[in-house]
N, C-alpha and C positions, 0 to 999 in steps of 0.2 A: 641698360647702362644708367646709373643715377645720376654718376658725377661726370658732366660732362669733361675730357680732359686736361683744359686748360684751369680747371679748377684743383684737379687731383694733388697732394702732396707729394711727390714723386722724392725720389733718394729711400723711401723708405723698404726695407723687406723682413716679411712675417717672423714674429718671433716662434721660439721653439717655447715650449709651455712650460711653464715655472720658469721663465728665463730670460733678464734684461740681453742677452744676446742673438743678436737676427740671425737669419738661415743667412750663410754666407761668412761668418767667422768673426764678425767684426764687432768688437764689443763697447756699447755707447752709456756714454753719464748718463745716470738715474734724472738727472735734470731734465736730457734731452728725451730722451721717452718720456719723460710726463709732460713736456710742452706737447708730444706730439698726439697727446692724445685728445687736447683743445684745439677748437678751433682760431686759425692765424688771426689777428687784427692788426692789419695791415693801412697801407696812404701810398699811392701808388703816383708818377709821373705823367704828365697828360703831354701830349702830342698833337697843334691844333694841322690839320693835313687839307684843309682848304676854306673857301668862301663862298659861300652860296651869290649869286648875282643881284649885283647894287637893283634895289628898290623891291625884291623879295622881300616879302610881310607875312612867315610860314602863320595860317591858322593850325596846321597839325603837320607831323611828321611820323613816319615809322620807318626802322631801319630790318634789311635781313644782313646776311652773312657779307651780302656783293655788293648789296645797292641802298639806296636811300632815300625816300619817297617823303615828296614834300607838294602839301595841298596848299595854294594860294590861292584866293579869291576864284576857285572851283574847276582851277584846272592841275593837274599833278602832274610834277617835272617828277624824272627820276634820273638821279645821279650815282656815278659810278663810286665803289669804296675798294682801296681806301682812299683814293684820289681825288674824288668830288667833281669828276667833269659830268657835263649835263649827254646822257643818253636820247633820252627820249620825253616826250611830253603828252596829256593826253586828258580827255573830262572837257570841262570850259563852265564857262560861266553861262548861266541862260536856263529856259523853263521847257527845253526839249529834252528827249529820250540824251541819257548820258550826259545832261548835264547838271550843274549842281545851281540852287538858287535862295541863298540864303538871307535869314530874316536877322540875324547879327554873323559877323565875322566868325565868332567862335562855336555856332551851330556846325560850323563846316568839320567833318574830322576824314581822316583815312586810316587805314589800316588793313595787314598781311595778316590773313588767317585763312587757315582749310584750303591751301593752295590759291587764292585771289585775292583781290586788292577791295577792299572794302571801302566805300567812301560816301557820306553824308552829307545832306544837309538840313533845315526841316522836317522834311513831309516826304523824302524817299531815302531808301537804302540802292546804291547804284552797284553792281558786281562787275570788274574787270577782271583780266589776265592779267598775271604779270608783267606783260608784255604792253597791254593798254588796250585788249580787245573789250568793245561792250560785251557783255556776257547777259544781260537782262538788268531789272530795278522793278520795287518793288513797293509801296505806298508804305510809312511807317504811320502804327497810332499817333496819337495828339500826345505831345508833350514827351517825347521820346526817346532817346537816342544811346548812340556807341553800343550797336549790337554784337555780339559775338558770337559764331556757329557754335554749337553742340551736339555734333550729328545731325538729323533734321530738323533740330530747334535752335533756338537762338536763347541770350542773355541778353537783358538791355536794363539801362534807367531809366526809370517812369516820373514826373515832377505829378503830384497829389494833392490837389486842392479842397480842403472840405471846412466846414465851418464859418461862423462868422462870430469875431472878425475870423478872417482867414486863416489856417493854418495851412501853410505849405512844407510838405514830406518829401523827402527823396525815396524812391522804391529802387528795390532789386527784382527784376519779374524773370520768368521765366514764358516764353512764345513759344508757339508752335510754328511748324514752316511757312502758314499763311498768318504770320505774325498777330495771330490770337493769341491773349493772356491766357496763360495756362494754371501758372500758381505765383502768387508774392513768396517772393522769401524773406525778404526782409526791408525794414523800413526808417528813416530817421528824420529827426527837423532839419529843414532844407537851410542853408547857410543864409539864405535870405527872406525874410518875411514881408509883406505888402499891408497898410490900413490904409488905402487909398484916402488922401494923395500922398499918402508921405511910404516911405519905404524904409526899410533898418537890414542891413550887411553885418554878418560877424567875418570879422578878418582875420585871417591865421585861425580858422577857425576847423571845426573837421569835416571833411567831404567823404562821398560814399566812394569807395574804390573797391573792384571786383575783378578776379581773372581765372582763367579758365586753364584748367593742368589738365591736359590728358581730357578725361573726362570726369574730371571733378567742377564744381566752381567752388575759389574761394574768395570769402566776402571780409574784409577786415570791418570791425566794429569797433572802432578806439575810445565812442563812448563810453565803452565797457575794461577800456585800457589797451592794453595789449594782445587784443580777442581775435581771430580768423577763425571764421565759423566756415566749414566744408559741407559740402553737398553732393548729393547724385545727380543724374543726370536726370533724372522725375523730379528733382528739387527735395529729395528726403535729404535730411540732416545725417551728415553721415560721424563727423568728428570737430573736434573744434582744439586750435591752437591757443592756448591761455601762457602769458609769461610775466615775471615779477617786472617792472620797470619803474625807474626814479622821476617824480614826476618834473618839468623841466620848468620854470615861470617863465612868461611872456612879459619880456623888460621893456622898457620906455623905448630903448635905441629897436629892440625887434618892432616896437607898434612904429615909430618915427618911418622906419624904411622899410614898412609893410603899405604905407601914407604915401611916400614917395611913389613906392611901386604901381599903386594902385589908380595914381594921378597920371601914368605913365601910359595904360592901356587903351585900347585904341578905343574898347566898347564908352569907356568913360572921356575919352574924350568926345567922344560922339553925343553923350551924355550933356556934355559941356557945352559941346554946341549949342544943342537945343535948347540948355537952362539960358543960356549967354554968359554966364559965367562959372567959375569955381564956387563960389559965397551963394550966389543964387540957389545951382545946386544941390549944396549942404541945407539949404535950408526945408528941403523934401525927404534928403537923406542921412539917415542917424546912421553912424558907422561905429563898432561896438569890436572890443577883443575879448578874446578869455582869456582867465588866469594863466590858466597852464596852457603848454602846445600841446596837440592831437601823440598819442604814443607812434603811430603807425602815420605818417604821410601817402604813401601809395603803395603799393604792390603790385608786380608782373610777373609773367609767366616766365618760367627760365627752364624750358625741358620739361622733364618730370620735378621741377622744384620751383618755390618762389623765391623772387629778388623780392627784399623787402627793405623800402627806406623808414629811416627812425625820424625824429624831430634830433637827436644827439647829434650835435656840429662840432669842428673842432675847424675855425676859422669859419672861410667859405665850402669846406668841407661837409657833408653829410656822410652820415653811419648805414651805412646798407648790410641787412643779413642777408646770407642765401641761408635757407633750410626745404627740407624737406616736408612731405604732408605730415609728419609725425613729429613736427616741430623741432626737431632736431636738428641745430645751428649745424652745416658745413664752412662758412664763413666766414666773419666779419670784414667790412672795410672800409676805410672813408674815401669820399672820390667827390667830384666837384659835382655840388646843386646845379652851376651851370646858370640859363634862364630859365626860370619856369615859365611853361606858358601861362599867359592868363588864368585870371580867378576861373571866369565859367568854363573855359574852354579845358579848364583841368576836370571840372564838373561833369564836363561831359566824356573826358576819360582819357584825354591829351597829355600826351608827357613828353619832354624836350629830352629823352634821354633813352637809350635801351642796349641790356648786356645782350652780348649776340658771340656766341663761341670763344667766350671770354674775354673782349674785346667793348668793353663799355664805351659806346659814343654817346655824344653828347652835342647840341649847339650853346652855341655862347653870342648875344647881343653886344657887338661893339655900339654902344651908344652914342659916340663922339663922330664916328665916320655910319653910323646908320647902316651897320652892314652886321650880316649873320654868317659868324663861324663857324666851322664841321672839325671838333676834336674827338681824339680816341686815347685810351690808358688801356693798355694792357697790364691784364689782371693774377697771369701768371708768373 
């Protein structure tokens, strides 16, 4: 099954050959067969269905079909969906078996894949159940993170330091089950660079995003514009998604409330701390945008297809495709940005949002009352 069925166009049935009229008798405008043979571009109603508990600080979330996992400071509540009452709890904070012990906030991530719960921080990968059983954990490389099974291997991103002054890369690696490098796939300038003591940030600027179909991975390149470059599961190149895109400028009011945001995160306030101020700060760190926005923002697994969000907004709205590995759109739609997580903690492969049996959730940061919301839009 390709299209999952909350995605399907339904009303429709097969035409007879040479012939605007369907099996069933019923004969339709020229107009309407040829909408129906593009894909919809749609803006769909959000529905917010609860509140996560006053002084929750998610570093990552993932959601499945029933439930919704949310990693705070190294322990994982999981809540019921669509309701949002709190099930179960599980992890903790701390430097023993099953726990998590992080060197920033946004090193921490979790994540559902190959039947278990996945969850990080530095220096190990910890395996649970669904349920919250330890299942084992396992030492990651240096500089690491957001692994994803492929069989007995894994996916991860590797941070690359070489040079002086230094040049810092983002890598895409492929591991073996004892989390040895097996091959790079692919590689880019890391969104931040270091000439000690001073540091320089591009903001709004492009991060490495990767996700794993089946058994494929696909790596978006949007240096290269609107690129998804496909792989096997030995890391051979297998196919690659190329598409025409408009490029988008990055305006004064996008960098103003890129500024804002950024002065909002927790890792930077921690920053602030320690400078003693905002101005002090700034005067280590040179923060920088580019012209245009990134074509591809992120991309996720959706079945046998990818969710792909664009930089294209229409308000608070972003443009998501669904297609297939043959690049061929099934959908367009706009749906709310929501809160992104944090800059690094996006880095590291975090996303405040995930379509799951058509049913796109999302959190939303009430800012004023300090409290995080659990919405859904239903997409059929």
């Amino acid at each position: 099954m390709k299209i999952p069925p909350s995605f399907r166009l339904t009303g429709f049935r097969p035409f007879r050959a040479g012939s605007l009229r369907p099996q069933g008798g019923r004969t339709w405008p020229v107009w309407a067969c040829l909408i129906s043979l593009f894909p919809l571009l749609l803006s769909a109603a959000e529905t917010k269905i609860g509140v996560l508990p006053a002084g929750t600080s998610p570093d990552s979330v993932d959601f499945s079909a029933t439930e919704l996992y949310v990693l705070d400071k190294g322990t994982i509540s999981v809540f019921s969906l669509p309701d949002v009452v709190l099930k179960r709890s599980f992890g903790g904070s701390g430097r023993g078996e099953g726990k998590l012990w992080p060197r920033h906030n946004w090193d921490q991530t979790v994540r559902l894949a190959a039947g278990k719960v996945l969850a990080e921080d530095n220096n190990k990968i910890i395996f649970f159940s669904p349920g919250g059983e330890f299942l084992g954990e396992k030492k990651k490389p240096s500089e690491t993170t957001w692994f994803i099974p492929l069989g007995d291997r894994f996916v991860a991103k590797n941070l690359a330091i070489t040079g002086k002054p230094p040049l810092q890369e983002i890598r895409l690696v492929l591991y073996d089950a004892q989390l040895n490098e097996v091959k790079e796939l692919y590689r880019q300038k890391w969104f931040q660079q270091q000439d000690p003591p001073t540091f320089t940030t591009e903001l709004s600027g492009d991060l490495l995003h990767f996700a794993v179909v089946e058994d494929k991975i696909c790596v978006e390149e949007s240096s290269k514009g609107f690129f998804i470059e496909i792989f096997d599961p030995a890391g051979g190149r297998v196919s690659a998604i190329e598409k025409p895109f408009s490029k988008i400028p990055l305006t004064a009011a996008d960098r103003d409330r890129e500024m804002a945001l950024v002065r909002g995160e927790k890792r930077v306030a921690a920053m602030i701390a320690r400078s003693g101020s905002w101005e002090k700060l700034r005067e280590i760190w040179r923060i920088t945008f580019p012209e245009f926005k990134p074509a591809i923002r992120e991309i996720q697994a959706y079945g046998e297809e990818l969710l792909v969000r664009t930089s294209e907004q229409k308000g608070e709205n972003g443009k998501y495709l669904l297609m297939d590995l043959q690049g061929r759109i099934r959908k367009e739609i706009f749906l709310p940005i929501g809160t992104d997580a944090e800059t690094e903690a996006r880095l590291c492969g975090t996303s405040f949002f995930k379509l799951v049996d058509g049913t796109f959730y999302f959190l939303r940061h009430d800012s004023a009352k300090d409290l995080w919301e659990v919405h859904l839009i239903r997409t059929d």
